[in-house]
C-alpha positions in Angstrom: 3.7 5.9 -17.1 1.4 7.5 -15.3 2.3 8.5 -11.2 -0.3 5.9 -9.6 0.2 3.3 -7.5 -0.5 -0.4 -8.3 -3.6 -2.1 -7.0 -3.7 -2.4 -3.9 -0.3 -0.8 -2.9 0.4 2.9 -1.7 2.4 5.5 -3.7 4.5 7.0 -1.0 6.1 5.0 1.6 7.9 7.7 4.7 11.4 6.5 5.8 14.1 8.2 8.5 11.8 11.3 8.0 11.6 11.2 4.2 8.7 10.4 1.8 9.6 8.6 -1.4 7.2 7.8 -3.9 7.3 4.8 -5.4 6.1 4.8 -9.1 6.1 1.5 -11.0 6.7 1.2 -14.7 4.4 -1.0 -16.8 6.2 -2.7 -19.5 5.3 -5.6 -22.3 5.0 -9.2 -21.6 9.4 -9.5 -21.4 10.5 -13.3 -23.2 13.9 -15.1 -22.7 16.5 -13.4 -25.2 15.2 -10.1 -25.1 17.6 -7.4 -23.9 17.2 -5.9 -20.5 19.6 -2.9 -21.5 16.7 -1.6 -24.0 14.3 -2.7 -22.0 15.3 0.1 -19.5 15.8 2.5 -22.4 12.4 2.2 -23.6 10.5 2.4 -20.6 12.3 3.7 -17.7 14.8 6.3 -19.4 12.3 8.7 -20.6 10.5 8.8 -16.9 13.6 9.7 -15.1 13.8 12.7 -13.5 17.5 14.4 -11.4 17.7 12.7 -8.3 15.4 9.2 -9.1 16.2 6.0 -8.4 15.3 2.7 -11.0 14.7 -0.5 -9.5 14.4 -3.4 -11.5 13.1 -6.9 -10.2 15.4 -9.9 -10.0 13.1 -11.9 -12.0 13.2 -9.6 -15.3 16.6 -9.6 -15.2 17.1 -13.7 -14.6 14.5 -14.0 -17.6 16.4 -12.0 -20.3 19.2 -13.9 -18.8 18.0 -17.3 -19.8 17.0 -18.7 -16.1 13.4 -19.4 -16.6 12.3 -23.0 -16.8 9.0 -24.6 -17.8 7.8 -26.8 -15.4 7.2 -29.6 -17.6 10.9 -29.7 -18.5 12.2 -30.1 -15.1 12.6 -33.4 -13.6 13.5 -33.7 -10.3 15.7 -36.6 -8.5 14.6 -38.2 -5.4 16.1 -36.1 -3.1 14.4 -32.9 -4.3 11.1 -34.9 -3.9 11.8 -35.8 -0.2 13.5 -32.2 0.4 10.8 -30.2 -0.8 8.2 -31.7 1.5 10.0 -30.2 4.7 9.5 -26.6 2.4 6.8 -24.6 4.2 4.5 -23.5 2.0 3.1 -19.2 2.5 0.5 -17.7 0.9 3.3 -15.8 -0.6 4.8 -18.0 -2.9 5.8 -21.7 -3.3 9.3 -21.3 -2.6 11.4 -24.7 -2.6 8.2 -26.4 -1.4 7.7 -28.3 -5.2 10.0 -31.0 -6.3 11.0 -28.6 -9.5 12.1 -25.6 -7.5 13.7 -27.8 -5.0 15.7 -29.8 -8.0 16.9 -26.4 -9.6 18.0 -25.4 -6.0 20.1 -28.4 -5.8 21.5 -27.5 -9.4 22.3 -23.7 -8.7 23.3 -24.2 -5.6 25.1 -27.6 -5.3 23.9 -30.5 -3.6 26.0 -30.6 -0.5 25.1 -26.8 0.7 21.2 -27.7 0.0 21.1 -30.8 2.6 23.7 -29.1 4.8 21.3 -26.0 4.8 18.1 -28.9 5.5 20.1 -30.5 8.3 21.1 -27.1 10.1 17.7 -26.1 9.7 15.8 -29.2 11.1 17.6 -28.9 14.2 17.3 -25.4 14.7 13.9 -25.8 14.1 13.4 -27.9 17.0 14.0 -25.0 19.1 12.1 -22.2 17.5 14.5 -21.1 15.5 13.5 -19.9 11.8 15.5 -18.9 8.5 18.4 -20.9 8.9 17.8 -22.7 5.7 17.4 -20.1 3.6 21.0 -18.2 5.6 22.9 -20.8 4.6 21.8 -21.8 1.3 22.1 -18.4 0.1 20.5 -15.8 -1.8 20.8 -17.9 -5.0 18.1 -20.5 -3.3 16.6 -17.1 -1.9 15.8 -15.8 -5.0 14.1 -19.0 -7.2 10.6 -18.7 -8.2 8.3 -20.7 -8.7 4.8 -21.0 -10.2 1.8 -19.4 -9.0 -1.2 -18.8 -10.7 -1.5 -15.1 -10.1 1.6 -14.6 -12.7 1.8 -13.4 -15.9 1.5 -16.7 -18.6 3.9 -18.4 -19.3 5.6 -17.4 -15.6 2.5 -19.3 -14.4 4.1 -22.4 -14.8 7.6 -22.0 -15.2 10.7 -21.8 -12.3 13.1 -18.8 -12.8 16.5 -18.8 -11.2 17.7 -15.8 -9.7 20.1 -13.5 -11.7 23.7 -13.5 -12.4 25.8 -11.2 -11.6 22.9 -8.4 -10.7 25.5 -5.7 -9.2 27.3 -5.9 -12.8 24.1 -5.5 -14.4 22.9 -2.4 -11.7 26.3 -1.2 -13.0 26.1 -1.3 -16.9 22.4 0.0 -16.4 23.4 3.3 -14.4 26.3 3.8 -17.2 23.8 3.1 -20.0 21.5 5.9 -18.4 24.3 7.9 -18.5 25.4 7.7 -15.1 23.3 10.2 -13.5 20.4 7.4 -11.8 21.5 5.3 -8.9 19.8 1.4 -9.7 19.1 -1.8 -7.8 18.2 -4.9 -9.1 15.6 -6.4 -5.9 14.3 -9.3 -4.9 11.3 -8.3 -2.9 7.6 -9.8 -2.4 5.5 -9.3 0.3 7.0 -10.5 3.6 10.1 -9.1 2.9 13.5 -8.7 0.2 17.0 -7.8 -0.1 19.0 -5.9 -2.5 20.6 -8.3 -4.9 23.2 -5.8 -6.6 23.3 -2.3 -6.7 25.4 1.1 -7.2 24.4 2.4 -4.0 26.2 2.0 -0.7 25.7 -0.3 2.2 23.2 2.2 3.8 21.6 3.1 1.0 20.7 -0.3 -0.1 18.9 -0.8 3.4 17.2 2.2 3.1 15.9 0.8 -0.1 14.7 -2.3 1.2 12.7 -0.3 4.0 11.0 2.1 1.2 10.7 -1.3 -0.9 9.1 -3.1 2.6 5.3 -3.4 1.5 6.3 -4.5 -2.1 5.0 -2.2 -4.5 5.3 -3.1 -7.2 3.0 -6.5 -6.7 3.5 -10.2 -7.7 0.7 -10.6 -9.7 -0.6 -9.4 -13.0 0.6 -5.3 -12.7 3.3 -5.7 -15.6 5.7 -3.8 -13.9 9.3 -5.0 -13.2 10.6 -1.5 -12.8 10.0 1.0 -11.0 11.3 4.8 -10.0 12.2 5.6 -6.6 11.3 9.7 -6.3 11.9 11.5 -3.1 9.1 13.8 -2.5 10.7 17.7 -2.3 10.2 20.6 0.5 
């Protein structure tokens, strides 16, 4: 690891009068089944330094999990076909707006809570209202991700779930590390995140998300699903 920034992205971020730098960690290619416990012991562990912080993104945690899906494997029902076409589509990612992260939306969330969220929001909409869908439908629908062709093969075509039970996993991480590191397993691209599990406190978590705000770590080709939050000293 060496202290640079990814491309494109700043090293230090200043927050309620603090600079942080925000170092990203460049790891292998990570495959469904591998283990994100030694994951973080190979990579992250020896970088650590008293008083750091280890983020780790929602999507390397969901793969080792299991919750990525090819594309091609997915076949979505009517009703993710006519939902998904209300989706609005950002130059940030695809969201629900494909019938295949739609359909696994339907499946992770439950059917009625997905067209209860699509109702709300097509009303509120009317009136100039945004976000509703997504407040409703939870971060579970927050967090799905779907193709794009700026991600590492074979995440270029394939839809990964969000991850379960990320505060446990923040939890059995810090304890692995031998409890000394605060870590947050984050959902965050670039128009925004949340924190999806952590060991921190409620004010520390939004802290995080504003030293997190510019996304540093990328959503492209960097290779780096963790990353080292370092508060700069004197």
């Amino acid at each position: 690891m060496s202290d640079a920034a990814n491309e494109g992205k700043e090293l230090t971020r200043a927050v309620d009068g603090a600079t942080y730098a925000r170092i990203p960690i460049r790891t292998h290619v990570v495959m469904p089944g591998e283990d994100i416990d030694e994951i973080v012991a190979t990579y992250a562990a020896p970088e650590l330094q008293p008083g750091d912080l280890l983020f780790v993104t929602e999507k390397i945690v969901a793969i080792t999990q299991g919750r990525s899906y090819l594309v091609e494997d997915i076949t979505p029902r009517p009703l993710a076909r006519f939902l998904s076409r209300y989706v609005v589509k950002t130059k940030y990612g695809i969201g629900l707006g494909m019938p295949e992260t739609m359909e696994m939306a339907l499946r992770e969330c439950g059917t009625p809570r997905i067209v209860f969220a699509a109702g709300v929001a097509a009303v509120t909409k009317l009136f100039g209202r945004r976000g509703d869908f997504y407040r409703i439908a939870g971060d579970k629908a927050r967090s799905i991700d779907g193709p794009t062709p700026h991600t590492i093969p074979p995440y270029n075509k394939a839809v990964v779930l969000g991850p379960k039970e990320p505060a446990a996993v923040a939890a059995r991480l810090k304890t692995r590390l031998g409890g000394s590191y605060e870590v947050a397993v984050v959902d965050i691209n670039d128009i925004g995140g949340n924190i999806l599990g952590s060991t921190l406190d409620k004010a520390g978590e939004q802290r995080l998300v504003r030293i997190l705000s510019d996304n540093p770590l990328g959503q492209g080709h960097q290779s780096t699903p963790l990353g080292i939050i370092r508060a700069s000293k004197g």
